[in-house]
C-alpha positions as CSV (number, residue, x, y, z in Angstrom):
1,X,104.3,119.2,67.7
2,X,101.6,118.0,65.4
3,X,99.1,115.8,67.4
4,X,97.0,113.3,66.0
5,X,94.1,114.6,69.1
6,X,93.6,111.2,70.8
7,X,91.8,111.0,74.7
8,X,96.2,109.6,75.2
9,X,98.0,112.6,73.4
10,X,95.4,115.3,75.9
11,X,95.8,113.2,78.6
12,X,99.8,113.4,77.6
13,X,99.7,117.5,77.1
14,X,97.7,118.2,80.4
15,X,100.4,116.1,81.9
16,X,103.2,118.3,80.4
17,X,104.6,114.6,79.0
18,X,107.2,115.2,76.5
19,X,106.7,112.4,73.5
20,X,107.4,112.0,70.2
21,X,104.9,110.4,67.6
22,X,105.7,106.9,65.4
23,X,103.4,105.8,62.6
24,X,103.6,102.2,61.5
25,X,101.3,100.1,59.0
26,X,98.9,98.5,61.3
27,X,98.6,95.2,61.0
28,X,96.0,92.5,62.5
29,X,97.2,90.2,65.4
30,X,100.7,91.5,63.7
31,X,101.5,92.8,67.6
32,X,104.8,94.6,69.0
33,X,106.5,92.4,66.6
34,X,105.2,94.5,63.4
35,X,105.5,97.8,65.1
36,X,109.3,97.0,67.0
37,X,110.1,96.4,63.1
38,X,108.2,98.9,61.3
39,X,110.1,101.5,63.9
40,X,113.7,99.8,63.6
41,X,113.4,99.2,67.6
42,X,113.6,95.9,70.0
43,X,110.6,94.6,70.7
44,X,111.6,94.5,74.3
45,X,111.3,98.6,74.2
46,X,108.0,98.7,72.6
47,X,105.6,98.6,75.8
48,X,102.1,96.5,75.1
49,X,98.9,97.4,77.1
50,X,96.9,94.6,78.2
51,X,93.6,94.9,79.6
52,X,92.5,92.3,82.0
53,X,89.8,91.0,84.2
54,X,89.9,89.9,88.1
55,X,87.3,86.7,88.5
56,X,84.9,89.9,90.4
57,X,84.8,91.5,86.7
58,X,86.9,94.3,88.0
59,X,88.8,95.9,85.0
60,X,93.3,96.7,85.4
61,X,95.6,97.9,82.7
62,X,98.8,95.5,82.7
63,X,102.5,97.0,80.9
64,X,104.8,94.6,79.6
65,X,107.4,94.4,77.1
66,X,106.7,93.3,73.6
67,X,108.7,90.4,73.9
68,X,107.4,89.1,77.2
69,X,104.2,87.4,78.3
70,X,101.9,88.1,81.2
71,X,101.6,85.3,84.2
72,X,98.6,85.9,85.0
73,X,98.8,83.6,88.5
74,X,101.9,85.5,89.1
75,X,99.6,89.1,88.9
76,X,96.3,87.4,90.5
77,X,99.0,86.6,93.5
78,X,100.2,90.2,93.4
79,X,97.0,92.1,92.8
80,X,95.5,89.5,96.4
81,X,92.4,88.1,93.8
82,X,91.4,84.7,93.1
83,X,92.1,85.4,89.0
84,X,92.5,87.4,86.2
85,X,92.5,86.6,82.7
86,X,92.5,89.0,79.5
87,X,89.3,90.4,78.4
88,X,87.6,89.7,75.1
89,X,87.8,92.8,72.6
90,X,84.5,94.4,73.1
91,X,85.1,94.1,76.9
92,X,88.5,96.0,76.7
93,X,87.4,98.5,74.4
94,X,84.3,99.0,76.5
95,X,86.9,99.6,79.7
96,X,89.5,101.1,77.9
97,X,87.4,103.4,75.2
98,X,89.9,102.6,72.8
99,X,89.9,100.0,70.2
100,X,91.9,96.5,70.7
101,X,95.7,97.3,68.7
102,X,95.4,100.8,69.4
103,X,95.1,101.0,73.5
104,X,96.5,103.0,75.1
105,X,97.0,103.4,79.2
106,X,96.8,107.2,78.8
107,X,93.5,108.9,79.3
108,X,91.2,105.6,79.5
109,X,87.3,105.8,79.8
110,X,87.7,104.5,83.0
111,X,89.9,105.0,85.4
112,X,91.8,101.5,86.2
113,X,94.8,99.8,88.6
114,X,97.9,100.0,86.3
115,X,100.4,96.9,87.0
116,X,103.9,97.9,85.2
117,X,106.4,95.5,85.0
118,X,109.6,96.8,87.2
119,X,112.0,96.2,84.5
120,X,110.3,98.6,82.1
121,X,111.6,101.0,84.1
122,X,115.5,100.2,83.2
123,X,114.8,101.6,79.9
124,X,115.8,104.9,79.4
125,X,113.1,105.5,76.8
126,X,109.8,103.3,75.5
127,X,107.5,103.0,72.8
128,X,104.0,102.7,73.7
129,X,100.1,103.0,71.9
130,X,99.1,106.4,71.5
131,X,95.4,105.3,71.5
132,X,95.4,104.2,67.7
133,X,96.5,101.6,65.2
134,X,99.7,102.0,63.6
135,X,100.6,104.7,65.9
136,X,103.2,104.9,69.2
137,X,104.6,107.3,71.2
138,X,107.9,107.5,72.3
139,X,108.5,108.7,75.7
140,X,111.0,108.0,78.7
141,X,109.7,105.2,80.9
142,X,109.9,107.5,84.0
143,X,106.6,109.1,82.9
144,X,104.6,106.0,83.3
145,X,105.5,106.0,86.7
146,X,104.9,110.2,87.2
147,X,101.7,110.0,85.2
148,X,99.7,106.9,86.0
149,X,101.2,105.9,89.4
150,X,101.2,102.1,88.7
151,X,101.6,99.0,90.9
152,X,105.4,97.9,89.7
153,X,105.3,94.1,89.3
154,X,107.7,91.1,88.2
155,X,105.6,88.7,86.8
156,X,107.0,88.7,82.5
157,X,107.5,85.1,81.2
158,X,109.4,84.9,78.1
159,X,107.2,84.6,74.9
């Protein structure tokens, strides 16, 4: 398997995660819309990683589908925190190490609370950031859940 050597695809190997690699033409603010496209997949199976901020500045990592927006009351409730909002670029790059489009919730700089929404789980298989632009992994959702241990979560509004 040729790897591309991000901090997601060693995080991925040490993990023993079986994946397979999808280049797309990055393009800005273009979101899963462009890469569901580019990869001839619904936008529901490509999975976005959203970094975000509790009102205490405490970094998460949220998982939603492409197609589906974040209430981010519904996760403050959830998470027991006042707020959380997203973060600007530099602040999620800063958290994340990687750059905003090409985050990945795979072998972050820091280690950070991962919220998955539960219905990502009825997918047999996902699309996620490998930790670049233009470039998603294709994996079965049950890895997520084996690898990064999140906090499952309904709270996806439509877009």
């Amino acid at each position: 398997m040729k790897s591309t050597g991000t901090p997601a695809t060693a995080f991925l190997a040490k993990e023993g995660v079986a994946y397979t690699e999808h280049f797309y033409e990055y393009v800005e603010h273009g979101g899963t819309t462009v890469s569901s496209s580019a990869l001839g997949v619904p936008e529901h199976e490509v999975v976005k990683t959203l970094v975000m901020e509790t009102d205490k500045g405490d970094p998460l990592v949220v998982l939603m589908h492409g197609d589906r927006k974040v209430s981010t009351k519904e996760l403050a409730r959830v998470a027991g925190v006042k707020r959380i909002f997203p973060c600007k670029p530099e602040v999620a790059q800063r958290h994340s190490g990687y750059l905003v489009g090409g985050t990945s919730p795979f072998g972050t700089r820091k280690a950070m609370p991962v919220y998955l929404e539960r219905s990502v789980l009825d997918l047999p298989r996902i699309y996620i950031n490998g930790g670049r632009r233009g470039y998603l992994l294709g994996m079965a959702s049950a890895e997520i859940v084996r690898t990064l241990s999140p906090t499952l979560v309904e709270v996806a509004l439509a877009e």
